[in-house]
C-alpha positions in Angstrom: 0.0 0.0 0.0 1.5 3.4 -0.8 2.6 6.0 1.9 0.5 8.6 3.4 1.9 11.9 3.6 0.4 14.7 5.5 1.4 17.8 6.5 2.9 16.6 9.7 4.8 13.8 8.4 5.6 15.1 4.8 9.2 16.8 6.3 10.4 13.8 8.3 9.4 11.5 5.6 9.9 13.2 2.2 12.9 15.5 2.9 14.7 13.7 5.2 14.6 10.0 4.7 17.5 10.3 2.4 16.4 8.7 -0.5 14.0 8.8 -2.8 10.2 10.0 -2.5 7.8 9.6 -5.4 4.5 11.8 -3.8 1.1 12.0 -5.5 -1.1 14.5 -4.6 -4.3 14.0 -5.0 -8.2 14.6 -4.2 -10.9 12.1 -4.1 -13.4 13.8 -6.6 -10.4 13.9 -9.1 -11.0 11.8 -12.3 -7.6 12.0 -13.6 -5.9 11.0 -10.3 -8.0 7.9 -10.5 -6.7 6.7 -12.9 -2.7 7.6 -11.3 -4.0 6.0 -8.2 -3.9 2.0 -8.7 0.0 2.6 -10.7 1.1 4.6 -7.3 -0.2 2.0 -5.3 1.7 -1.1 -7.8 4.8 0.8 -7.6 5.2 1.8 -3.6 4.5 -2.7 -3.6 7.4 -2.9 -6.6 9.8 -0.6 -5.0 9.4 -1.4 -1.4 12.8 -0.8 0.0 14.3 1.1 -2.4 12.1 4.5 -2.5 9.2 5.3 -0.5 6.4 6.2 -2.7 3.0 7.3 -1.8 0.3 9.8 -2.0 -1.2 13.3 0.1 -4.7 14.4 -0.1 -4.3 17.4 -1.3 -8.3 18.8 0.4 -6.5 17.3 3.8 -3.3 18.5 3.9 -3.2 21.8 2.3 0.0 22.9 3.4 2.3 20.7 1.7 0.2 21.4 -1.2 1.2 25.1 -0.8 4.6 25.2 0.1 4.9 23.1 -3.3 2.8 25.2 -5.7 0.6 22.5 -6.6 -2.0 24.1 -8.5 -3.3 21.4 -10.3 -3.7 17.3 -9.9 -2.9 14.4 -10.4 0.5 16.4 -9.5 3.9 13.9 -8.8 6.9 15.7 -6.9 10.1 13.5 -6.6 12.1 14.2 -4.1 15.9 13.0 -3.4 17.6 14.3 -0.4 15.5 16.3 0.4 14.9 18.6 -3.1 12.5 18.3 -5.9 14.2 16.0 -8.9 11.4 15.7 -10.9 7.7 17.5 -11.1 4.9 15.7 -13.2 1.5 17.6 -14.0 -1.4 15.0 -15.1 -2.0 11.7 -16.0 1.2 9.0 -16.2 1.5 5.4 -18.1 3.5 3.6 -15.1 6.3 2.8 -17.8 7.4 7.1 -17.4 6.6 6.8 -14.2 9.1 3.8 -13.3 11.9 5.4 -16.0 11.8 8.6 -14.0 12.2 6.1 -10.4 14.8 4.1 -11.9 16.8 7.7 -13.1 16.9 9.0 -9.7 17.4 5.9 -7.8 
């Protein structure tokens, strides 16, 4: 099951884990990030271990969301030692999402 990052964990986990961090951010009454949801949820089970990958809902955790700039979503921030690699805006196949993983692994 993919990680849950919040506002209050997002620092601790995201920035600081020293690795990588694939995040989603989502909403529930988003059709696009439907559709991202179940290839997050394949790849935090494929990459167990090697990067921690999950998702923040965006209408709970609004802060994150801010201090990011996401403006729109399905919106995927990856994160490696704590700064933003890589920022994907919309709807991903899993094989560009796992090609970006694998680069910055």
């Amino acid at each position: 099951m993919a990680f849950e990052f919040t506002d209050t964990n997002f620092q601790e986990t995201a920035l600081e884990n020293g690795g990588l961090s694939v995040i989603d951010f989502w909403a529930e009454w988003c059709g696009p990030c439907r559709l991202v949801g179940p290839i997050i949820e394949d790849l935090a089970k494929e990459y167990d271990g090697k990067a921690l990958i999950g998702k923040v809902n965006v209408d709970l955790h609004p802060e994150v969301s801010m201090k990011y700039n996401v403006r729109s979503i399905p919106t995927i921030l990856f994160i490696k030692d704590g700064e933003v690699v890589h920022k994907h805006v919309g709807t991903a196949t899993k094989q560009a999402l796992t090609e970006k993983i694998e680069a910055h692994i």
